[in-house]
C-alpha positions as CSV (number, residue, x, y, z in Angstrom):
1,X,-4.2,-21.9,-2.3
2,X,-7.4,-21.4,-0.4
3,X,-5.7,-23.1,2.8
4,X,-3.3,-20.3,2.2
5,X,-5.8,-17.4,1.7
6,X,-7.7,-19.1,5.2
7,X,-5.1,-18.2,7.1
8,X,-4.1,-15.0,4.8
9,X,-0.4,-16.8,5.0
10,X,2.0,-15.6,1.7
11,X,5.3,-16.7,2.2
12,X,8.3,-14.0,1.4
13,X,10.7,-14.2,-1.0
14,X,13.2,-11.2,-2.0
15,X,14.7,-9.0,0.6
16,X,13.2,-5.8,1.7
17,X,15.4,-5.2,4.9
18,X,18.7,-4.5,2.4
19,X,16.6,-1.6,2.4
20,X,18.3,1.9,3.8
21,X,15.5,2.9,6.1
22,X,15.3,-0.8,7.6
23,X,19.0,-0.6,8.2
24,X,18.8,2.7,9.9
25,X,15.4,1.8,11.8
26,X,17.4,-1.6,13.0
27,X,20.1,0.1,14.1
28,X,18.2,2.8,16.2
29,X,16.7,-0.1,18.2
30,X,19.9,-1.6,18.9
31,X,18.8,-5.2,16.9
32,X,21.4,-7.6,17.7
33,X,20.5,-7.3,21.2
34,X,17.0,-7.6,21.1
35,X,14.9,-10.7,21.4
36,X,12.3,-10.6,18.0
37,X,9.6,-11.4,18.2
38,X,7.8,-13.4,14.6
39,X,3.9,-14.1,15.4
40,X,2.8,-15.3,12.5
41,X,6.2,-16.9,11.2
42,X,4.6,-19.0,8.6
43,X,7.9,-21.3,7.0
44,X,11.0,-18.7,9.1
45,X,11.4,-16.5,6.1
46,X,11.9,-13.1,8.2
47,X,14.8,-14.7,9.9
48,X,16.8,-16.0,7.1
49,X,16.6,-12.8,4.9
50,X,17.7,-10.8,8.1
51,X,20.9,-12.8,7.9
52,X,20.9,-12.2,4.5
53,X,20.4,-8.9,5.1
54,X,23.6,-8.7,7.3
55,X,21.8,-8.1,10.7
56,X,21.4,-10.2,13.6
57,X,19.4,-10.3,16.4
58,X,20.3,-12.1,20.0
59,X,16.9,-14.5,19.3
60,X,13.9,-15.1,17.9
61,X,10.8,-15.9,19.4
62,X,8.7,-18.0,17.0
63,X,4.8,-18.5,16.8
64,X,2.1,-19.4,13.6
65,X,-1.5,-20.5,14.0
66,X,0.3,-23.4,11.7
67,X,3.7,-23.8,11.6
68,X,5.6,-23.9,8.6
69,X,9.0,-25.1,10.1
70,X,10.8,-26.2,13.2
71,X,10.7,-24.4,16.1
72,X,7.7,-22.3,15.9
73,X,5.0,-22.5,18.7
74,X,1.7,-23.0,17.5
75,X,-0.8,-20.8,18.6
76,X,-3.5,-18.3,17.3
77,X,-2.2,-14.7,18.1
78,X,-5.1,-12.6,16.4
79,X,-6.7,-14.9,19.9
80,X,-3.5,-14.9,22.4
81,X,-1.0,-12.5,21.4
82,X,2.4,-13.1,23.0
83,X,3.2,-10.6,25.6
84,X,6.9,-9.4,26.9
85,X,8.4,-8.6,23.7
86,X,10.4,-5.3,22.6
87,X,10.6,-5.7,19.2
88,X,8.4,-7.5,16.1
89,X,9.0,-8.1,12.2
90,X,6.7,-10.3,10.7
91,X,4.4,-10.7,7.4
92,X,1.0,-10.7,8.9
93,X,-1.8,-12.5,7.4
94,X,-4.0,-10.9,5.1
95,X,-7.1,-11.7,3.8
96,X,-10.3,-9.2,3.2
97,X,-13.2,-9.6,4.8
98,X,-15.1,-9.2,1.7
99,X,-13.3,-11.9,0.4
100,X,-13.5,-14.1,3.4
101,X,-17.0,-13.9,2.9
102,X,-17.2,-14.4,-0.4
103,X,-14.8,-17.8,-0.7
104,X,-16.5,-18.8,3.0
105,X,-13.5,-18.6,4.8
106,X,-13.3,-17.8,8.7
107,X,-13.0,-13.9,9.9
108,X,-12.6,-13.1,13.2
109,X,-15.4,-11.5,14.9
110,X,-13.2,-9.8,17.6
111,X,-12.6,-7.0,14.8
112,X,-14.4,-4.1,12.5
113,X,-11.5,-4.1,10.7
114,X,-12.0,-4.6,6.7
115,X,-8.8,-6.9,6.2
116,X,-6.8,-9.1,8.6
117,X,-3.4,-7.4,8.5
118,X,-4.7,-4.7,10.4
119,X,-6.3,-6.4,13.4
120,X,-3.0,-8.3,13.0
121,X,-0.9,-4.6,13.1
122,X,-3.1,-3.6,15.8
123,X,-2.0,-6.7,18.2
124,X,1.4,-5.9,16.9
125,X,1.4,-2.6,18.0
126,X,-0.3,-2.7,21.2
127,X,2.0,-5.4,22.7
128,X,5.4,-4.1,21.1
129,X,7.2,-0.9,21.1
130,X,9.1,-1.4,17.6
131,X,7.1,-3.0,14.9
132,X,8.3,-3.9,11.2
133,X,5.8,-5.5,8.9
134,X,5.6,-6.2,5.6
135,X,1.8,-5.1,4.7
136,X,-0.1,-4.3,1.2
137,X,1.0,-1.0,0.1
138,X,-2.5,0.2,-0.3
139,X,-2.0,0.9,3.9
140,X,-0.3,4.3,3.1
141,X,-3.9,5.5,2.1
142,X,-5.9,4.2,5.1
143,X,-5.1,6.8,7.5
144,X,-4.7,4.0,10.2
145,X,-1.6,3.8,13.0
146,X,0.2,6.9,11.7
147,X,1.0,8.1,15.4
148,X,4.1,5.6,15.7
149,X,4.5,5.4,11.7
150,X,8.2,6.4,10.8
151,X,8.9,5.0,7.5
152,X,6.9,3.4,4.8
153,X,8.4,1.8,2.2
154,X,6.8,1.0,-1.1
155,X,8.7,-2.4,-2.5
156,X,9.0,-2.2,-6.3
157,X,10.9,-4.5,-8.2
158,X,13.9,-2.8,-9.6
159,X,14.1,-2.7,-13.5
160,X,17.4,-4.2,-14.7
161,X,18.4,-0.7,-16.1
162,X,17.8,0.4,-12.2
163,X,20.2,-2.3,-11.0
164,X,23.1,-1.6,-14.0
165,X,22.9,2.1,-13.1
166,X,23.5,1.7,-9.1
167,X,25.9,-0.9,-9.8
168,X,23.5,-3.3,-7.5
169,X,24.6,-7.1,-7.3
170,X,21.6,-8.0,-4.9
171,X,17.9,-8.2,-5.5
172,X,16.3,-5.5,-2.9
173,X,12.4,-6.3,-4.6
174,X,10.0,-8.4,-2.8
175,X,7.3,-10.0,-3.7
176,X,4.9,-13.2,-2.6
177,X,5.3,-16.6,-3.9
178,X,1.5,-16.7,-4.3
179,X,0.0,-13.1,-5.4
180,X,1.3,-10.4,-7.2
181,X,-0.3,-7.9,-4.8
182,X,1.8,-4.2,-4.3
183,X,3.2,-4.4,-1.0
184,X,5.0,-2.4,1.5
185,X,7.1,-2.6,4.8
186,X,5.8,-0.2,7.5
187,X,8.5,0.7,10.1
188,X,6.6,1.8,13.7
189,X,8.7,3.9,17.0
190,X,7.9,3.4,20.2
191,X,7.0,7.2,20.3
192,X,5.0,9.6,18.1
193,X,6.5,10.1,15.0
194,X,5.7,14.4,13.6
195,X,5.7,12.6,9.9
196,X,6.0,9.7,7.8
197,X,8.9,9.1,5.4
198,X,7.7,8.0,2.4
199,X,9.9,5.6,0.5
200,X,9.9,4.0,-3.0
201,X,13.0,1.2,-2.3
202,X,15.9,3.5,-1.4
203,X,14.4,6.5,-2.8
204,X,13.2,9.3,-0.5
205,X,10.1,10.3,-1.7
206,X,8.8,13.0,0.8
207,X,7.0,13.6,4.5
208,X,3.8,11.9,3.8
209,X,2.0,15.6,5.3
210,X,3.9,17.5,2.7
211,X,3.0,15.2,0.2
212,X,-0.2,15.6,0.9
213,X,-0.3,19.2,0.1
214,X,-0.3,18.6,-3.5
215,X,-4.0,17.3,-3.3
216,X,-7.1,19.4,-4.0
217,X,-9.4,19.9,-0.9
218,X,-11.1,17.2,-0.7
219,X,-14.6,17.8,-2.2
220,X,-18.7,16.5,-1.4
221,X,-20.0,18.1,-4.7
222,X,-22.4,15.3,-5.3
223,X,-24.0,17.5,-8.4
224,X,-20.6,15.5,-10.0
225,X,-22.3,12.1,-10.6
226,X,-20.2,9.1,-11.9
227,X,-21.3,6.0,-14.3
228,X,-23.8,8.4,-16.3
229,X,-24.2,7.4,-19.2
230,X,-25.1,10.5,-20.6
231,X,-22.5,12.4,-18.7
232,X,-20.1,14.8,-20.4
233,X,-16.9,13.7,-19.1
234,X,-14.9,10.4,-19.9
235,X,-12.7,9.0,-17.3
236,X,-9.9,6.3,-18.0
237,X,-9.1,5.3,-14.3
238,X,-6.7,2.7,-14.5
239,X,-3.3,2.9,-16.0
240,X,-2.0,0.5,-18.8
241,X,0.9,-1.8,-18.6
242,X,2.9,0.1,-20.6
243,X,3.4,3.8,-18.5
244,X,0.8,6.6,-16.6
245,X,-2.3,6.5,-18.3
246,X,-4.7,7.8,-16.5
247,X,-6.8,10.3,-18.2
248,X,-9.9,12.3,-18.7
249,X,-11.2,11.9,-22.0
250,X,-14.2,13.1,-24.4
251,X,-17.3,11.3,-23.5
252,X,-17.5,10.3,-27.7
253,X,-14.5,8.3,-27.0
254,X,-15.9,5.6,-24.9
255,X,-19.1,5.8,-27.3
256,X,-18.7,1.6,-27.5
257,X,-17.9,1.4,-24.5
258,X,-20.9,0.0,-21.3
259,X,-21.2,2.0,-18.8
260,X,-22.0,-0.1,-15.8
261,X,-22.9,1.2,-12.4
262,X,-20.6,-0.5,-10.5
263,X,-17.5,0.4,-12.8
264,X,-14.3,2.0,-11.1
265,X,-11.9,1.8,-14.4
266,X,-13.5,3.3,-17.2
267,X,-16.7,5.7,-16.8
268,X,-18.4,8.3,-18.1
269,X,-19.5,11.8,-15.2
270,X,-22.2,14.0,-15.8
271,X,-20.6,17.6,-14.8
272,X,-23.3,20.4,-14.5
273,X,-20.7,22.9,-16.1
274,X,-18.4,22.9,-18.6
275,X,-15.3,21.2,-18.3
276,X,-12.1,21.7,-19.7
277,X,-10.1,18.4,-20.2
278,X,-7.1,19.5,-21.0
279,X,-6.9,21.7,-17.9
280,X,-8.2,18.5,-16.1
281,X,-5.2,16.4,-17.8
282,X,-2.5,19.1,-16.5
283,X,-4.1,19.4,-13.5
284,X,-4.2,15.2,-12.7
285,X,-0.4,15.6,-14.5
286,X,1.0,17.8,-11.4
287,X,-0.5,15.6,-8.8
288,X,0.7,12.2,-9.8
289,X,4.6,14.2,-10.4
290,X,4.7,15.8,-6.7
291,X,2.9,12.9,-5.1
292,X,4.5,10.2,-6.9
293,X,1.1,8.6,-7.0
294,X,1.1,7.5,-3.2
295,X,-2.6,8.3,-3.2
296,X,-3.0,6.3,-6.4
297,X,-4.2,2.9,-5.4
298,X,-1.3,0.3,-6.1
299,X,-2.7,-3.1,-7.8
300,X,-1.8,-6.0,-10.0
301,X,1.0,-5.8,-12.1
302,X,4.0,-3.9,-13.1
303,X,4.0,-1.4,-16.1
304,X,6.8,-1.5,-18.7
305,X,8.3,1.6,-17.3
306,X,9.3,-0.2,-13.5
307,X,6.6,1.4,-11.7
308,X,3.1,-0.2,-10.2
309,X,-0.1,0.3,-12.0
310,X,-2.3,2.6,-10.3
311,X,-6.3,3.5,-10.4
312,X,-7.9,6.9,-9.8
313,X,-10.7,6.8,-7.0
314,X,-13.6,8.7,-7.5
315,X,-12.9,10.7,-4.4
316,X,-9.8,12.1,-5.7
317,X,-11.3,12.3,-9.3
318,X,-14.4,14.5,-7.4
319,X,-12.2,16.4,-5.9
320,X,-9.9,17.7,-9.5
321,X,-12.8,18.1,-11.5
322,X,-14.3,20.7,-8.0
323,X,-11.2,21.8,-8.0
324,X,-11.2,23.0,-11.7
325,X,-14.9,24.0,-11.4
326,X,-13.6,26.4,-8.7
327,X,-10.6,27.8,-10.8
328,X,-12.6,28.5,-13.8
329,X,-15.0,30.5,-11.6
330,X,-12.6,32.6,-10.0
331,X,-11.0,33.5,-13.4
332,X,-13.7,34.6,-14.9
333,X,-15.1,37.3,-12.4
């Protein structure tokens, strides 16, 4: 496993480009007549579930720091990038740098970058015009490479009642051999894109700019303070496995429970006014609807109900409980 995480290589298994928007992207770029490029091709995956995917392409071009399977060059392409090439889809390596550090592993020093699949995107995109890649879905947040971002694609396993209702005989889900880490497949233009189409599977969820106009300003109230122990708001900032369960909560309700300082999923805030919970509770309600929790942090593990788990950050929390402060101010002058 660790010669895996080295190397941040996951090998794919389910079919993401059944998907609508990777259709429609392929055939913009005319793909059967391209020459794809794969730079971190791992064991060929990409290929075969293009076939399986009912698209061709004239040829691939194949390279891997260590190949997985015949016919792939080896080289290092985070160090030599392979130039000349129109078009790219490839599973980049990931692997944080925090974790690199941690476990000892290598991390380039040629990059700022926090994780490798973006120094990996960033080669991607600065030597080819048309780039697909198969990325964690936490990307969507980080504000990075949205010039040329058309479509992003958030790859959720479909429930069985999904697949009886469309009448689907193929498996669109992916997912890693190795990690059950949300992903996503980002779909880049040559040119600017005006805004990103936000997908879950097939499902249109929205421009990613109008989407984002269902968020509070963001806020710098620092007078909010998280991990207080003696604060006067509870926060339950992690969803169970069962559905959305993300709430604000009576600080008596986590009475048992340690507040540490470096805790992100269940904390107590120390307001300096008085806060209304169930306002807070509507108000976190709305956002997660007419968002569809794409500014919810994605992680480990599916909840009963088919969607991902997802975690409240404290700059969004900051931001309701402002918001709210501000509300209750302007109603009662």
């Amino acid at each position: 496993m660790d010669n895996k995480r080295a190397s941040g290589r996951y090998y794919t298994r389910g079919n993401p480009f059944q998907l609508e928007p990777f259709q429609t992207w392929a055939k913009e770029l005319n793909l059967e007549q391209q020459i794809t490029l794969e730079p971190f091709a791992g064991a060929k995956d990409i290929p075969q579930l293009i076939d399986a995917a009912h698209l061709r392409c004239r040829d691939w071009t194949f390279f891997d720091i260590a190949p997985g399977a015949n016919g792939i060059v080896q080289r290092d392409t985070l160090a030599d990038f392979p130039k000349g090439f129109n078009v790219c889809i490839t599973n980049p390596p990931w692997l944080a740098r925090n974790s690199a550090t941690r476990r000892g592993l290598p991390f380039p020093d040629a990059t700022d970058y926090d994780d490798l699949y973006k120094y990996a995107l960033e080669q991607c995109l600065t030597h080819c015009e048309w780039v697909a890649a198969i990325i964690p879905e936490a990307f969507i947040r980080s504000g990075l490479f949205l010039q040329r971002l058309r479509d992003f694609i958030s790859l959720v396993p479909e429930t069985r009642e999904e697949k009886k209702q469309e009448n689907k005989k193929r498996d669109t889900s992916y997912m890693f051999e190795d990690t059950e880490h949300p992903v996503g497949l980002a779909l880049f233009a040559p040119y600017p894109t005006p805004d990103v189409k936000i997908w879950r599977n097939n499902q249109l969820l929205g421009g990613l700019n109008k989407l984002r106009r269902h968020l509070p300003m963001p806020s710098s109230n620092r007078s909010i303070v998280f991990n207080d122990p003696k604060g006067n708001l509870g926060l339950i900032a992690i969803d169970n496995t069962v559905s959305a369960s993300i709430r604000f909560c009576p600080p008596a309700e986590l009475k048992d429970y340690p507040i540490r300082v470096h805790c992100r999923s269940i904390t107590k805030i120390g307001v300096p006014w008085r806060v209304d919970i169930d306002m807070l509770n509507a108000r976190l309600a709305t956002i997660r609807e007419q968002t569809h929790d794409v500014f919810l942090t994605a992680f480990k593990g599916m909840r009963r109900d088919g969607h991902y788990r997802r975690r409240l950050d404290w700059a969004l929390t900051r931001a309701i409980v402002d918001a709210q402060h501000l509300q209750l101010e302007t109603s009662e002058e």
